[in-house]
C-alpha positions in Angstrom: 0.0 0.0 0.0 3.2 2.2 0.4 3.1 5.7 -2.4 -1.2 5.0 -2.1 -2.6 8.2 -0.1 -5.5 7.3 2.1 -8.7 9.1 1.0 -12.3 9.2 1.6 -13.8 5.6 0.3 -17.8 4.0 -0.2 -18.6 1.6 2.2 -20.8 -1.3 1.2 -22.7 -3.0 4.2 -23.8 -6.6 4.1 -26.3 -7.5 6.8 -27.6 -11.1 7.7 -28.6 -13.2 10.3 -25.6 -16.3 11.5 -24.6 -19.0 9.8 -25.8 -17.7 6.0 -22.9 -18.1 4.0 -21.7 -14.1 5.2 -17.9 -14.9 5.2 -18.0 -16.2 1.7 -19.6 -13.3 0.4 -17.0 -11.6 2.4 -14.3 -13.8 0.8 -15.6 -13.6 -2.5 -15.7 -9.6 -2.5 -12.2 -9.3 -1.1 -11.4 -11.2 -4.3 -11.9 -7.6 -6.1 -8.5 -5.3 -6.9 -11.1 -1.9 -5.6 -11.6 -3.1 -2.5 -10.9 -3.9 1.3 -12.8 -6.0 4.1 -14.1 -5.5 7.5 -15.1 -8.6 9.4 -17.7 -7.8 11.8 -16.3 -4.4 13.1 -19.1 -3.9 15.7 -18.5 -7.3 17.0 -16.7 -6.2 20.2 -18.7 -3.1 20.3 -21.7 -5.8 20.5 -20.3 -8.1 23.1 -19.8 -4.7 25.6 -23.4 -3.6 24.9 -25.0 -7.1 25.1 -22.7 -9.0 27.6 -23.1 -12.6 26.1 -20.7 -14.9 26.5 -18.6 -16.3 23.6 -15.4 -18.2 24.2 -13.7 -15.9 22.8 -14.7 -12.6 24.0 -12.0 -11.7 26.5 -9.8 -11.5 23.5 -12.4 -9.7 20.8 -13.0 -7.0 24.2 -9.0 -6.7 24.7 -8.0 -6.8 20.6 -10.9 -4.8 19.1 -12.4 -1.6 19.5 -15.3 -1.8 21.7 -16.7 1.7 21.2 -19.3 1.5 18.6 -19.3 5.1 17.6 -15.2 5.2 17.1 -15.7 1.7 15.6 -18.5 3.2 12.8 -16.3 7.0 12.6 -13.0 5.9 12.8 -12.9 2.2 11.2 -16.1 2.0 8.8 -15.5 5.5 7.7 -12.5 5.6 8.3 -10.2 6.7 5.0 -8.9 3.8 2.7 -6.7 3.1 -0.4 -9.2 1.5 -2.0 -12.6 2.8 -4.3 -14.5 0.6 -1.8 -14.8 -0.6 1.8 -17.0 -4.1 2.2 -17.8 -4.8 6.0 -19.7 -7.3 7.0 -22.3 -7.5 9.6 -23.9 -9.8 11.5 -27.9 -8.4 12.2 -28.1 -8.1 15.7 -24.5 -6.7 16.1 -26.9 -3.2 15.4 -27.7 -2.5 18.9 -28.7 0.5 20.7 -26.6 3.2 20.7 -24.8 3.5 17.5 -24.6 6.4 15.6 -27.3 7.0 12.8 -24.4 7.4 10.0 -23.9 4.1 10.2 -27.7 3.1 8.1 -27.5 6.4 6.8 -24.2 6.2 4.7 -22.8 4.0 2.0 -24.5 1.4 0.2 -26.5 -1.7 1.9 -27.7 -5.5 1.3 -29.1 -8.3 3.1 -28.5 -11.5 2.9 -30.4 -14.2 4.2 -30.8 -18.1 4.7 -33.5 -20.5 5.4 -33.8 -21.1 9.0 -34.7 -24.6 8.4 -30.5 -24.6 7.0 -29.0 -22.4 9.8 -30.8 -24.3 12.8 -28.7 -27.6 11.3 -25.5 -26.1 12.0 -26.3 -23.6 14.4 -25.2 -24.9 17.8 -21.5 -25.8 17.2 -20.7 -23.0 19.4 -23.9 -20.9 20.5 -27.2 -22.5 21.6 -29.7 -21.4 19.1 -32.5 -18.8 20.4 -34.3 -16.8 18.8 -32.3 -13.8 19.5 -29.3 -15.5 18.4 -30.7 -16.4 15.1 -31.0 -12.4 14.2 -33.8 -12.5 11.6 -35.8 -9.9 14.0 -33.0 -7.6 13.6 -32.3 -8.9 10.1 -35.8 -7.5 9.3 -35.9 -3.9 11.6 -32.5 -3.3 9.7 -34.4 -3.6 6.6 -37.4 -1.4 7.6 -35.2 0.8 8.8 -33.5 1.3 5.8 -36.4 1.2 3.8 -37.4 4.0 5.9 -34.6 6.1 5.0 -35.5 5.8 1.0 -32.7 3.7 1.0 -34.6 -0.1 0.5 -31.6 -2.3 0.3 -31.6 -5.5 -2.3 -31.9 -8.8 -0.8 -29.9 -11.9 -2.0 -31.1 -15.6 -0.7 -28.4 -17.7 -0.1 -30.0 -20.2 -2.2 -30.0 -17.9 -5.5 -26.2 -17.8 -4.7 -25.5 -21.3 -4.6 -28.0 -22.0 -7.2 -26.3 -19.9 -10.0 -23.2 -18.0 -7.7 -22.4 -15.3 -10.8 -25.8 -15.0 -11.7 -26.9 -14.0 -8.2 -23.3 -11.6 -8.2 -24.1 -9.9 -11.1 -27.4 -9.1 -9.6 -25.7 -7.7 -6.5 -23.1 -6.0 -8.3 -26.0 -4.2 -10.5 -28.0 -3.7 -7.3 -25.1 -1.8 -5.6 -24.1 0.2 -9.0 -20.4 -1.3 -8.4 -19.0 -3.5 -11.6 -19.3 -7.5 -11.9 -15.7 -8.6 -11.4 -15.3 -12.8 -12.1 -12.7 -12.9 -9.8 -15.3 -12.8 -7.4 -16.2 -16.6 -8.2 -13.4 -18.2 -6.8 -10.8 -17.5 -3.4 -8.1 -20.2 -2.1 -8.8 -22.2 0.7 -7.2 -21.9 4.6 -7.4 -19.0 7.2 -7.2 -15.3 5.7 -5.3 -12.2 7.5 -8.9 -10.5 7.1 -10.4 -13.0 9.8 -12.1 -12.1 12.5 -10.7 -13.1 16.2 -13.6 -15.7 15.9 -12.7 -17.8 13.1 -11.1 -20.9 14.3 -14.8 -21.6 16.4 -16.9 -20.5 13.4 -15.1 -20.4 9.8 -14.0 -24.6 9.9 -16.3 -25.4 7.0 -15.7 -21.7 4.3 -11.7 -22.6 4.8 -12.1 -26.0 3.1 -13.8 -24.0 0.2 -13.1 -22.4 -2.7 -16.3 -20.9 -4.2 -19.6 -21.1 -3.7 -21.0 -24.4 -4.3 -24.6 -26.3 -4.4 -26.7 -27.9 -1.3 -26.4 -31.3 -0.4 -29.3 -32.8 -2.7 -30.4 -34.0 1.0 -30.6 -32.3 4.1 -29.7 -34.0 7.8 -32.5 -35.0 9.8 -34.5 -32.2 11.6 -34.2 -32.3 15.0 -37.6 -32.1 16.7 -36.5 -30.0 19.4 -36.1 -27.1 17.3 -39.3 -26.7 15.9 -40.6 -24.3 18.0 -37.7 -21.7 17.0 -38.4 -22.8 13.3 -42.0 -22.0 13.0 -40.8 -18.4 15.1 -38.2 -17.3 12.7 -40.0 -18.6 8.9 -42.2 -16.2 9.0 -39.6 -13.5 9.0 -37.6 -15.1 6.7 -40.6 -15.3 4.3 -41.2 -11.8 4.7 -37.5 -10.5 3.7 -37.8 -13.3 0.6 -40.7 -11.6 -0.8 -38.3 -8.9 -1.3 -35.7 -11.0 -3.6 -35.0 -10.6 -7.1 -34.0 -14.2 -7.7 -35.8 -17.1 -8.3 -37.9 -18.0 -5.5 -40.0 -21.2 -6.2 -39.7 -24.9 -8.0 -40.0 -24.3 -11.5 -39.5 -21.6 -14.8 -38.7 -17.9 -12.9 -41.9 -16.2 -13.4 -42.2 -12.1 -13.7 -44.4 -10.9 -10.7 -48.0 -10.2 -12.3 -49.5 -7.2 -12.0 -52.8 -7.8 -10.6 -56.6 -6.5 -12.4 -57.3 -4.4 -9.0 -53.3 -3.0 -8.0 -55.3 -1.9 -4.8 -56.0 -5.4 -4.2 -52.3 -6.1 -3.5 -52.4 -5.1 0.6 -55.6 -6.5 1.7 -56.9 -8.0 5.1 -58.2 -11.5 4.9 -60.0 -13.1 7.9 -58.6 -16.8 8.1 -59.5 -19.6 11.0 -60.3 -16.6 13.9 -57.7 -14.1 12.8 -57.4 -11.2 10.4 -53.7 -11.9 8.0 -52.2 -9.6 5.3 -52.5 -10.5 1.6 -49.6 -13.1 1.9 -49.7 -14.0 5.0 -53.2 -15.3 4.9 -53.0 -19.3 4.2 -54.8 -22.8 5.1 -53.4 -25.7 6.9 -52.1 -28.1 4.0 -54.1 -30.8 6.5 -57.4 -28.6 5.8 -59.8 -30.2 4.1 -60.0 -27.8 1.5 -56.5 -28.6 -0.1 -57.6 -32.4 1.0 -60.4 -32.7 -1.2 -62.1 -29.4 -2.0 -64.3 -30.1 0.8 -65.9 -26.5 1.4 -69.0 -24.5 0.9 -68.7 -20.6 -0.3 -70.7 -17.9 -1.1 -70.0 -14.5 -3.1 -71.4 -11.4 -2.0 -71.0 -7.5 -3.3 -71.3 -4.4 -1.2 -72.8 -1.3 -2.3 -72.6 2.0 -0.8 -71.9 1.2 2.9 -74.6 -2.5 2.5 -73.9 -6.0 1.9 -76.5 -7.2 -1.3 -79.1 -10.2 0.3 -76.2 -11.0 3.2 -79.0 -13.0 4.9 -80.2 -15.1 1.6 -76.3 -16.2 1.0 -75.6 -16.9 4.6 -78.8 -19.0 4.7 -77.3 -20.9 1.6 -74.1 -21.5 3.5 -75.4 -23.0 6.1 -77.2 -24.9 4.1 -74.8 -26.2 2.4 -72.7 -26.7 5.0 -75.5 -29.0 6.9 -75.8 -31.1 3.4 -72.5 -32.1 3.7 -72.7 -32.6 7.8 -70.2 -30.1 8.5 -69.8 -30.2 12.2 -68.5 -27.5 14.8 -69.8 -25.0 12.6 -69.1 -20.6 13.2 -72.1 -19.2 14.4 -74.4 -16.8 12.3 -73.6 -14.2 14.8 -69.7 -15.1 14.3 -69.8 -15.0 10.7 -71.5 -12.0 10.3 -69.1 -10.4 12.6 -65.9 -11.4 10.6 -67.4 -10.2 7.5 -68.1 -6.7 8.5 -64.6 -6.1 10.8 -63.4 -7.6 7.3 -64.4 -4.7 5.5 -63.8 -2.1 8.2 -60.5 -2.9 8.4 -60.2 -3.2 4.3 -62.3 0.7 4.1 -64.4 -1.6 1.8 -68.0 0.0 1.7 -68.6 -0.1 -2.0 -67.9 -1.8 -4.9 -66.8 -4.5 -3.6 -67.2 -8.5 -3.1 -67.0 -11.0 -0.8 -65.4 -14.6 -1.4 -66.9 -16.5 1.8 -65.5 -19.9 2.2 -66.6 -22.3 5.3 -63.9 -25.4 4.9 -65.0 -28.7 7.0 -61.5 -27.6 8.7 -58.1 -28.9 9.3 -57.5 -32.7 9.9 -55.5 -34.4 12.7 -53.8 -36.4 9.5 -54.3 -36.4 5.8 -57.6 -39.1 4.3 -60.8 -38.4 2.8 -63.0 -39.1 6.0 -64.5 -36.6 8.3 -64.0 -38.1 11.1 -60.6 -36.9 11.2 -62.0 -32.9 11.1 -61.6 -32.7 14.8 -60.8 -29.0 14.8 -63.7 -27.5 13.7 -64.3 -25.5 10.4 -62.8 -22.8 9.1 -63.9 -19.5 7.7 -62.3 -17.6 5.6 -63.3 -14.2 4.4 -61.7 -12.5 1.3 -62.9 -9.1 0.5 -61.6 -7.3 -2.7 -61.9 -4.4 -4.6 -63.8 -5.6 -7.4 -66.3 -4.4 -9.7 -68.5 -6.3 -12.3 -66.3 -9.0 -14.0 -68.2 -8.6 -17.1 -69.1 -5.9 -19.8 -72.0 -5.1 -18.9 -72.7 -2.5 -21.1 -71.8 -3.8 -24.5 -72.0 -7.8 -23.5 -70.5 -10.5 -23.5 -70.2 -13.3 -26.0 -70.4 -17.5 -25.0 -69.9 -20.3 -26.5 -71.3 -24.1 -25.5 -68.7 -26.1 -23.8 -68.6 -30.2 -23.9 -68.1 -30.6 -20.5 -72.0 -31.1 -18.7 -73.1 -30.0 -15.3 -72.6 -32.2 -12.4 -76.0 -33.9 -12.6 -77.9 -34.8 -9.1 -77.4 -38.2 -9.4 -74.0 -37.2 -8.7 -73.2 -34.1 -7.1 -76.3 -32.2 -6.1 -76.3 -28.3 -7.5 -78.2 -27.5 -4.4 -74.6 -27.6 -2.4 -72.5 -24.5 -2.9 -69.6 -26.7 -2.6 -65.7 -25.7 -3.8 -65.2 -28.7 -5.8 -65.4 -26.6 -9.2 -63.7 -29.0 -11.3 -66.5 -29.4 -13.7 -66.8 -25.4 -14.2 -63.3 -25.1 -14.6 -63.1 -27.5 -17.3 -66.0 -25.7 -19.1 -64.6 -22.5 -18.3 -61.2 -23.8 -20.3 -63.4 -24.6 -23.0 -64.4 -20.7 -22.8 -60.9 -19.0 -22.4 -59.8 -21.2 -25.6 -62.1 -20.1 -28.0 -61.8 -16.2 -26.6 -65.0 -16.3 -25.4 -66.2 -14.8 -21.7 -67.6 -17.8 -20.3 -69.3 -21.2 -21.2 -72.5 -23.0 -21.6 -73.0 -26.0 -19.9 -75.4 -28.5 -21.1 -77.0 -31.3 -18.8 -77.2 -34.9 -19.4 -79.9 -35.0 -22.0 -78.7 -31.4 -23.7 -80.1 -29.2 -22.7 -79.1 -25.6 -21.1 -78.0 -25.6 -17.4 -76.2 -22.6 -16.9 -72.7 -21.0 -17.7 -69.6 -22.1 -15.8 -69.5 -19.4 -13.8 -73.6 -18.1 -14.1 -77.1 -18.9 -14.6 -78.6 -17.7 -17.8 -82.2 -16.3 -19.1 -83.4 -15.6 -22.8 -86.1 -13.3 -23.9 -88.2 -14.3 -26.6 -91.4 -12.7 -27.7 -91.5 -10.6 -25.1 -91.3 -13.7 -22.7 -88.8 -14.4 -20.0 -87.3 -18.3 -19.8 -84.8 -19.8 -17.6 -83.9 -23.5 -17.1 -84.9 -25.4 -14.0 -82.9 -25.5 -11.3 -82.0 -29.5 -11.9 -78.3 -29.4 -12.5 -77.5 -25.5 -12.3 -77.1 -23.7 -9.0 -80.3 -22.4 -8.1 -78.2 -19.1 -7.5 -79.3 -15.5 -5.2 -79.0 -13.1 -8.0 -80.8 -15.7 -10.4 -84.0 -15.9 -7.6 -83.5 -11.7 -7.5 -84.2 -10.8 -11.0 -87.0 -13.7 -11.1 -88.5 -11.9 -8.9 -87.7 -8.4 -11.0 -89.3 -10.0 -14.1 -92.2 -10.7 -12.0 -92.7 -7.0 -10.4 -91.8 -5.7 -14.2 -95.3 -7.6 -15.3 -93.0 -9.8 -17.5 -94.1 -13.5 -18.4 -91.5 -15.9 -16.7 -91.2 -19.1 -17.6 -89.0 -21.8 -15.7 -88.7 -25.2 -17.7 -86.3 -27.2 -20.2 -84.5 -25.0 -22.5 -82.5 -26.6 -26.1 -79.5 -24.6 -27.1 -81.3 -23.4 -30.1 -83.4 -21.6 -28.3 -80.5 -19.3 -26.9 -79.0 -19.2 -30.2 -82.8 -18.2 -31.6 -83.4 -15.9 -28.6 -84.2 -11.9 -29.2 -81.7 -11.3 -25.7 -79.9 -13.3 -23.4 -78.1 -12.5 -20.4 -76.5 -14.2 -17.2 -76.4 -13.6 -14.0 -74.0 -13.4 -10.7 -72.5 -12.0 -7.9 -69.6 -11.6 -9.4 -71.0 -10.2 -12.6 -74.7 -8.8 -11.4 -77.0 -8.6 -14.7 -74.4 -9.0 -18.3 -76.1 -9.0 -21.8 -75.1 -12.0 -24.1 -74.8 -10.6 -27.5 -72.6 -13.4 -28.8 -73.3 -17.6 -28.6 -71.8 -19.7 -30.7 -71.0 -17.9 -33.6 -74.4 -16.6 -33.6 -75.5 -12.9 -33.1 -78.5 -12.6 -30.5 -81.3 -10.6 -31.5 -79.4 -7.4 -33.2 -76.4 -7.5 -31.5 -76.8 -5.1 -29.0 -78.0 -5.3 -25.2 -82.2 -5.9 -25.7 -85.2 -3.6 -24.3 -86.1 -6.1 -21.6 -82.2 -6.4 -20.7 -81.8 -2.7 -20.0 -85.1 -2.4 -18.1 -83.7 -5.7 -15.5 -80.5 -3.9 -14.8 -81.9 -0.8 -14.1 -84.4 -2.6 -11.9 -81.6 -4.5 -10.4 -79.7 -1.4 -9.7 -82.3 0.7 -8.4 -82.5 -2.5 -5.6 -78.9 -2.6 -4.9 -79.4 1.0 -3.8 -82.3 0.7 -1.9 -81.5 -2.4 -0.3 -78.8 -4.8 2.1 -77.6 -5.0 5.1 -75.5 -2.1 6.5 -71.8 -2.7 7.6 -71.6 -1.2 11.4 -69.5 2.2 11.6 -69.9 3.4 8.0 -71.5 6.7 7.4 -72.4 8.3 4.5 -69.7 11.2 2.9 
């Protein structure tokens, strides 16, 4: 370094919990001919504050600064020879105390590791806590610096096994520094830039070389750490949402932008709690992943009311006691997690309800009820969503091959959630760029769409199709009874698929979708193309109801 004048240099933090591959990174950075290492500065700093015990922290406290505001003026900013200054930091070495420069100043990244990994190999020297493990403090440091406008990249010690340049290049991009390849590789053995601590922790990184793959197969899991596991995934999880890399089994997918972007920090009420967007999952033993064994209803809100809540809850139970749910949620209850649902969401308008009722979670995986011994659970997903469908120009179907469930075999009655046989319809639908499908019953004739229950006009009469095979659905028993208060002739019988094709209007109807005009089926134009007389009349009928009409959520008033 001799002739090289010292001089003001950028420092580039890494932050992450123990035992996640840090001191490679460190190694594979001091690779680099711009730059110079610190390992763990604030580690006796830490170990004064704190006043744990390590074996070797007599030595640290007599060798190493221990005055984390010289440590972060003096050493981390201190001036170098170098462009850069990499120091590495272990989470919850960022105690109380320090000086604010220290998140405020040069350039940061996290790094992080599957818990399930670091509890392995954890307790060669420290008994794992949760403390120890850091990801707490692994995930202030990132809200803090997220915070500052300064929301670090985060690199998953996976991605940098996986594909180690790759994940570098990312880095290096993140940080605005240049990819060097000599950053790939280091020699193996003890390095001058090793912490005091090395010869209890660094055993394994001085055999290596480079970053290298997993074991294909993990050790055996001790049970005794579970506990600590299920504490520290979730935070994990949380900072992994936040990676660039690839993140799941499978081809790298873009992150899609959803229909509704508001819909991407909602509250969902699962089991007897209210979860965030991501956070809000089912037991892989609940009966819904089982076997699709649920009941669920859709509902809409408008201005400050939920549309015929007492009709679909009425329904859900209903369905729920077909299928002999047991330890069912109260009325009372369910009401009550639908409207602090919404509250908590802001959602009084324009929006709509997917209510599930599972059987519930299992004691172990099989088909039979008997092992629901934990009683059901209700789920409540409230979005922002208005009227799937056009429903001012309408929407065009086509007849799918797939036939309803018939009642010989699954009873239409039961708002269940196994919606296989819609599904495959609705495939039918999407491939021939049509909005939904018609589904036909055993003998051929009309049922319903996949996702709707359908009326024609013809001659000035109103027909829909028994309710045999198709759901016999709220909306569908709504604007029946419209037709009827409109002094329309309803009939309610067998309808042929030539008939719909022959029909002067159609439409469908739905939660989801309220009243849409068919102008399309088949191929075939209905009546001139266009939504019908009769159509337009229904849907302002249907509106004028949804105003006047529903249940009111508790709290919301009126701007």
């Amino acid at each position: 370094m001799e002739g090289k004048q010292e001089s003001e240099i950028e420092v580039i933090h890494s932050w992450s919990a123990p035992r996640s591959l840090s001191t490679s990174v460190m190694y594979s950075f001091a690779q680099r001919d711009d730059i110079e290492v610190l390992d763990e500065p604030l580690y006796a700093n830490f170990l004064r504050v704190t006043g744990v015990e390590r074996p070797y922290r007599d030595e640290v406290l007599s060798k190493m600064e221990a005055d984390g505001n010289k440590v972060v003026k003096d050493v981390i900013f201190g001036p170098g020879v170098k462009k850069y200054r990499f120091c590495k930091h272990i989470s919850k070495q960022r105690v109380p105390g320090l000086s604010d420069e220290l998140m405020k100043r040069g350039k940061h990244f996290i790094l992080i590791r599957n818990p399930l990994e670091v509890l392995l190999s954890f307790d060669k020297v420290v008994r794992p806590s949760f403390l120890e493990l850091g990801l707490a403090h692994l995930v202030a440091i990132y809200n803090e610096l997220c915070d500052l406008g300064k929301p670090p990249p985060i690199i998953d010690v996976a991605e940098l096994r996986e594909d180690p340049e790759a994940a570098l290049r990312w880095l290096c991009q993140d940080l605005d520094i240049p990819f060097q390849a000599a950053m790939l590789k280091w020699e193996a053995g003890p390095k001058s830039i090793d912490g005091i601590w090395a010869p209890w922790w660094y055993d394994s990184v001085h055999k290596s070389t480079e970053f290298t793959p997993a074991k294909k197969y993990p050790s055996p899991f001790l049970s005794s750490l579970y506990d600590l596991l299920e504490q520290s995934l979730p935070l994990y999880n949380m900072l992994r949402r936040h990676t660039r890399g690839k993140s799941s089994l499978g081809p790298q997918l873009p992150r899609p932008i959803l229909p509704v972007p508001a819909n991407e920090k909602l509250l969902v009420w699962v089991g007897d709690e209210i979860l965030p967007r991501d956070s809000a999952k089912v037991s892989v033993l609940d009966s819904v992943v089982q076997g699709g064994d649920s009941v669920w209803e859709g509902l809409r809100v408008y201005d400050g009311k939920i549309f015929k809540l007492d009709e679909h809850l009425d329904r859900l139970f209903d369905s729920a006691k077909a299928l002999a749910f047991n330890n069912v949620p109260t009325r009372e209850e369910v009401k009550e997690a639908i409207f602090k649902t919404l509250i908590l969401n802001g959602m009084f308008d324009n929006a709509h309800i997917r209510l599930s009722l599972t059987r519930g979670k299992k004691v172990t995986s099989g088909m039979s009820p008997s092992f629901n011994l934990y009683g059901c659970t209700l789920i409540v997903l409230a979005e922002w969503k208005p009227p799937v469908y056009d429903n001012t120009k309408g929407i065009t179907l086509v007849s799918a091959t797939t036939r309803r469930n018939s009642p010989n075999n699954l009873d239409s009655k039961i708002h269940h959630n196994n919606l296989l046989n819609n599904i495959l319809a609705k495939i039918e639908g999407n491939n021939a760029n049509a909005d939904d499908a018609i589904m036909l019953d055993k003998d051929g004739y009309v049922s319903e769409t996949n996702a709707t229950n359908i009326f024609l006009v013809k001659k000035g009469r109103v027909v829909t199709p028994h309710a045999d095979y198709c759901l016999p659905g709220i909306t569908r028993a709504t604007v029946m009874d419209l037709v009827a208060k409109e002094r329309i002739i309803l009939e309610e019988r067998r309808v042929s698929l030539s008939e719909f094709h022959t029909a002067d209007e159609v439409w469908t109807t739905g939660t989801m979708g309220e009243l849409s005009p068919v102008v399309k089926i088949d191929g075939r134009i209905i009546g001139d193309g266009h939504v019908g007389p009769v159509t337009r009349r229904l849907q302002s009928a249907f509106t004028k109801l949804t105003e006047e009409s529903g249940v009111p959520i508790p709290t919301y008033r009126k701007a």
